[in-house]
N, C-alpha and C positions, 0 to 999 in steps of 0.2 A: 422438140416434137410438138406439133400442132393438138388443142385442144378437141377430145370429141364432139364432132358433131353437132349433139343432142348437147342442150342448156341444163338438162338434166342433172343434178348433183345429189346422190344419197345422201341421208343426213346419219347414217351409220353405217361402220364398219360391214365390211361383206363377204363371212368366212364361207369357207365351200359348205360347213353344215353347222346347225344350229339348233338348239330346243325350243321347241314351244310352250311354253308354262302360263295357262289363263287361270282363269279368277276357279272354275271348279275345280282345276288342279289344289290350287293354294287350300281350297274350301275342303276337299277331300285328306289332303295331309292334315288341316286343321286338328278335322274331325276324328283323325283315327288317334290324336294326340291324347282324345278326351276318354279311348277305350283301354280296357283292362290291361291289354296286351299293347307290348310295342314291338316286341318280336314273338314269333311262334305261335302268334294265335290262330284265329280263321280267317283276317282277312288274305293270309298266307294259299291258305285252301281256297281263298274264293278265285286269286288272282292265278293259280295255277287251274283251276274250272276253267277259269273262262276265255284263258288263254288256249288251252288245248281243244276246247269244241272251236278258236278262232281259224286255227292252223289244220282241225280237224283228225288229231291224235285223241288216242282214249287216255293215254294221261301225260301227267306236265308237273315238273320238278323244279322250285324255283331255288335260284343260286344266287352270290353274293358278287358276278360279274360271270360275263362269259368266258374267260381263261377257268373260272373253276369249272365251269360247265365241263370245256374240254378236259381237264382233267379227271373229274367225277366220270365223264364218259369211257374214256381207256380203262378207268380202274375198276370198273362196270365190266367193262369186254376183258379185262386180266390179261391185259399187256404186261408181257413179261421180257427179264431184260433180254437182250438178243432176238428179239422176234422185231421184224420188219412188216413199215408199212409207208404208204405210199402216197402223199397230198402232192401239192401242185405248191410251186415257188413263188405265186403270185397271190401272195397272203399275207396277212397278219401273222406275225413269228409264234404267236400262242396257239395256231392250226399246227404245226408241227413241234413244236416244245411240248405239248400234251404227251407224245409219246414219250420225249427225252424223259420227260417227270418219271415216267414208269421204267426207264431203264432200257428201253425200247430203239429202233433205229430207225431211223428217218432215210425213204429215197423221196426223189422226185421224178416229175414226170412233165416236160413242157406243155404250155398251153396251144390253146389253137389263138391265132393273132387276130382272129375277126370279132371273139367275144371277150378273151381275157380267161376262157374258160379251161382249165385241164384239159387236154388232149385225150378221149379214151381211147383214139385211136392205137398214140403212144404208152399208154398205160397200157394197152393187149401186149404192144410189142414188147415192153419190158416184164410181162408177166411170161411172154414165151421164152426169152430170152434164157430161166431160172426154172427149174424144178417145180413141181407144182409142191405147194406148202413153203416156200421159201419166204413167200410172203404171209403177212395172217390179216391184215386189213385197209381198208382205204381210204381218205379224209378229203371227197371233194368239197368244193368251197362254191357256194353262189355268187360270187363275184359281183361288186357293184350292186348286186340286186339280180341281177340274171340268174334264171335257174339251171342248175345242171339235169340233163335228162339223167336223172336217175335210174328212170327203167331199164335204160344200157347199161349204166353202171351195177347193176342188180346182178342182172345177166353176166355180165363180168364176174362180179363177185360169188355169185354161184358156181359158174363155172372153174373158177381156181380156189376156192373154198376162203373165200375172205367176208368180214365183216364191214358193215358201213357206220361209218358216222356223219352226218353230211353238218358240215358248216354255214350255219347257214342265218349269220349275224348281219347281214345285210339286208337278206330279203324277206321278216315278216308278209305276208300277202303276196308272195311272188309266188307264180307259178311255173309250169310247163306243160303241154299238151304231150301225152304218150300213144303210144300206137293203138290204141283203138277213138282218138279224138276227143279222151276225156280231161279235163286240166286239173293237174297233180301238184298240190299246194305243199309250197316249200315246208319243210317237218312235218306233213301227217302222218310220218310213218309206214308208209304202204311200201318201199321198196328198202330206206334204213333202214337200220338197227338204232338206230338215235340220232336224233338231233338238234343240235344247239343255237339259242339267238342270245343277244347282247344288249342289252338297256340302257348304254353307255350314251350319254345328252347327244351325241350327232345321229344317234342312229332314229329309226320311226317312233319307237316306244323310250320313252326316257323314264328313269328311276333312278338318275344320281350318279349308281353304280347297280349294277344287274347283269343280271342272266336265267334263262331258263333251258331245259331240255328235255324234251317230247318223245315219247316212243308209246309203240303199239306194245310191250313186251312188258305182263307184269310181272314177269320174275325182275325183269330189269329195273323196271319202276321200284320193287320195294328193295332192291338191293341198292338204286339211288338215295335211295330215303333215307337210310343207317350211312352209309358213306358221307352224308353230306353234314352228319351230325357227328361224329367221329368216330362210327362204325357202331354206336347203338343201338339198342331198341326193349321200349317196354312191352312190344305186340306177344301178348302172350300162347298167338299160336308159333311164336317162334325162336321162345327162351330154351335155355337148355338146362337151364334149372329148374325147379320147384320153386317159384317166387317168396318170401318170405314175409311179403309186407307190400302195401300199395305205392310204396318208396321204390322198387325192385328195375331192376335195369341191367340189362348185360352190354356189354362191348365186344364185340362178336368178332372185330376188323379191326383194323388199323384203319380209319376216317378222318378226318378233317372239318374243321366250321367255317362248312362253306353257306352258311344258311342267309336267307337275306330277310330282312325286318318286314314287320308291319306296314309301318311307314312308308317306307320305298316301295311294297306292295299296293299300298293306299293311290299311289301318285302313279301307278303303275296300270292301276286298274281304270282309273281316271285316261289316261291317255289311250288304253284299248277303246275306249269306249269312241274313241273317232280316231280309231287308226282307219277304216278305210276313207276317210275324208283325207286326210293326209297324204296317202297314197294314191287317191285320186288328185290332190296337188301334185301331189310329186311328177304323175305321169307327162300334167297338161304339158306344166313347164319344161322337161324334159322335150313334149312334140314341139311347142316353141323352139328351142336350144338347136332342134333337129332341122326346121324349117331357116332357123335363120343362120344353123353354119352349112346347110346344102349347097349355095351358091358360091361359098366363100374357100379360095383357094389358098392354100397351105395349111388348113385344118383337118384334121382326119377323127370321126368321131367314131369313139371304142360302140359295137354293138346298138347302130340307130333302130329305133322303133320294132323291139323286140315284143312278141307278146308275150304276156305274165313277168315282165321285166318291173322288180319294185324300186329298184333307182334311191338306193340310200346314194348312189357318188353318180355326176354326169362326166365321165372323162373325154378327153380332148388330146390329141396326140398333133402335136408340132415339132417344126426344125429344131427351132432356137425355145425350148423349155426352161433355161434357167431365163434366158432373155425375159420371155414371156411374163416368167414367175415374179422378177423383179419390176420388171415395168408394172403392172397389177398392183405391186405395194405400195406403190406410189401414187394409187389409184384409189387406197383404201380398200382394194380385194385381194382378200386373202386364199391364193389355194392352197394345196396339197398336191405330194405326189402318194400313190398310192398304187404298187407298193415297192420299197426297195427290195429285191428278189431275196427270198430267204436266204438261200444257197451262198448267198454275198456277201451275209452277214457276217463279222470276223471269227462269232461262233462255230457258226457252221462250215465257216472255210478250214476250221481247226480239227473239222472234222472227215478233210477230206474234199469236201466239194471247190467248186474253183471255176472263173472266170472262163466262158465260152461254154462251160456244160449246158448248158440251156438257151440257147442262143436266140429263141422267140420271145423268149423272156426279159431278156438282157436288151435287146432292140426294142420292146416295147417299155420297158421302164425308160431310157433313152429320151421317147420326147412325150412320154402320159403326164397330165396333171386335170387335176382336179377342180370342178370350177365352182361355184356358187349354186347350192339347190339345196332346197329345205322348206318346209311348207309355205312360211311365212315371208317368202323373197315376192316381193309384188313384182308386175309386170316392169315397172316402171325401172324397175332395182335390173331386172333381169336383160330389158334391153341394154342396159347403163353397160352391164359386163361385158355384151357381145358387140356394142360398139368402142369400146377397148380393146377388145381382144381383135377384132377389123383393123380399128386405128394401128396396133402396133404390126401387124402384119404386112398393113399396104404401105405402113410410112418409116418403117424402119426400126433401128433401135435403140433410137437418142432419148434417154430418161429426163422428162423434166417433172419437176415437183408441181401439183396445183398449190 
């Protein structure tokens, strides 16, 4: 296969996502190294402040990745075993394992094929399908960064008596406009019952390993607080003993340590502090990716030029996906597919589900992959990938090494 075009040659690696870590990141972990606390102190309180005025929730619970989040979340809502609930197969397996943890059952519900997003359409219809109560909650996912209209889903979940948690580890700063024209920012709470983001190095906000979860609801909030600590607490408006000493502490629950450090708070707080700069990278290059696969046939891009779309993933749907994927490595870029459908999973097929139940799902995992985007990908990186992904489209699919 003939060489691209452009003389252009990255001088690194080019995974679909990436951290940024500058000099006041380093200078802020430094710093927190030099204070009393390295877990459990204030910069803990400061980085759930100021996380929640960012997302626009009255409060914010910070965790030690987002799979605990989702867990803390169901065990929050008292998912019980045999009680059913309903996310979408085009997810990370810890959006639906959060129930399994509880003892809970897992359906699904197809997406719709133009964003990647849950279908509510199919969600109403599997909710008529069943008794009202047969379900108890529902776990859409913001997919890629796109936001799910929640206010539908509210509506829905009112109307069959179900709870929300919305997933929503892709889109820090992602919105959606609802029906009176106002934009409704991913986790503020105004339509969930909770919701959760992830701090994991590819996503906007990196912390190593992280998570947080947002709600308007302070019963929820302090009932987060004791769960994430192994269900205790010293707040003495809500022991149920007579304290005996400023040592005093109950255990109220069964919780877990799910708490996340100082530290990773430190470097956490550091990156909020230009997550919308990042986001507005993210967007540009994303309009780029859009203006220069419009022309180009046999690409199909998941959800172009969405508003409030925060674009942690730019996906791209082709013929020949594994083709693609290995030509690419040979390129020095690295994607992803994202995601192999839940339901697929050898787990979940043990549990009943099975090949063709989802069938918009299953067709679009077929040619999605994931391409290069992350703040820090220059223009120059960024043409490089989409004159690759041309090259091997119009010349075939003969692998030659540079």
């Amino acid at each position: 296969m003939s060489e691209p075009t452009s003389t252009f040659r990255p001088t690194r690696a080019l995974p679909y996502g990436r951290q940024h870590i500058t000099a006041a990141d380093v200078a802020a972990v430094t710093d927190a190294l030099q204070h009393d606390f390295l877990t459990q102190g204030p910069t803990v309180a400061e980085f759930e402040r100021q996380f929640a005025a960012y997302v626009g929730a009255s409060y914010a619970v910070a965790v030690s990745n987002g799979t605990a989040a989702l867990h803390l979340c169901a065990l929050a809502l008292r998912v019980q075993p045999g009680q059913r609930v309903i996310t979408s197969p085009l997810t990370f397996a810890a959006s639906a394992n959060c129930v399994r943890y509880c003892g809970g059952e897992v359906h699904f519900a197809d997406i719709d094929p133009a964003t990647g997003l849950l279908d509510l359409a199919l969600v109403r219809r599997l909710l008529e399908a069943h008794p009202k109560g047969y379900f108890t909650g529902l776990i859409p996912v913001d997919f890629a960064g796109l936001a799910v209209n929640l206010e539908a889903a509210r509506q829905l979940a009112d109307e069959f008596g179900l709870w929300i948690i919305e997933d929503s580890c892709h889109a820090p700063g992602g919105f959606f406009v609802d029906s009176r024209g106002q934009e409704q920012r991913c986790g503020n709470g105004r339509f969930a019952d909770l919701a959760i983001f992830s701090f994991h190095p590819v996503k906007h906000i990196a912390t190593g390993e992280g998570g947080m979860i947002t709600t308007n609801s302070e019963e929820l909030f302090h009932r987060l607080l004791r769960l994430r600590t192994h269900g205790i607490t010293r707040e003495p408006a809500d022991l149920v003993r007579e304290p005996d000493g400023g040592w005093y502490m109950e255990m109220q629950e069964l919780g877990y340590n799910y708490r996340l450090p100082d530290l990773n708070c430190a470097l956490g707080l550091s990156q909020l502090a230009r997550a919308d700069a990042g986001l507005a990278r993210r967007r540009q290059l994303a309009a780029r990716y859009d203006a220069a696969f419009g022309p180009v046939a046999g690409v199909r891009v998941l959800a172009p030029a969405h508003p409030g779309h925060a674009y942690h993933l730019y996906i791209i749907q082709v013929a020949d996906r594994k083709g693609l994927y290995d030509f690419l490595k040979t390129r020095q870029i690295f994607t992803q597919v994202h995601y192999i459908p839940v339901h697929r999973m050898p787990y979940y097929e043990g549990l009943g589900w099975r090949a063709g139940d989802f069938p918009r799902v299953e067709e679009y995992y077929a040619h999605c992959l994931s391409i290069p985007l992350f703040p820090t990908l220059t223009d120059e990186e960024q043409d490089y990938v989409v004159a690759c992904i041309v090259e091997f489209l119009q010349t075939g699919r003969e692998i030659k090494i540079i």
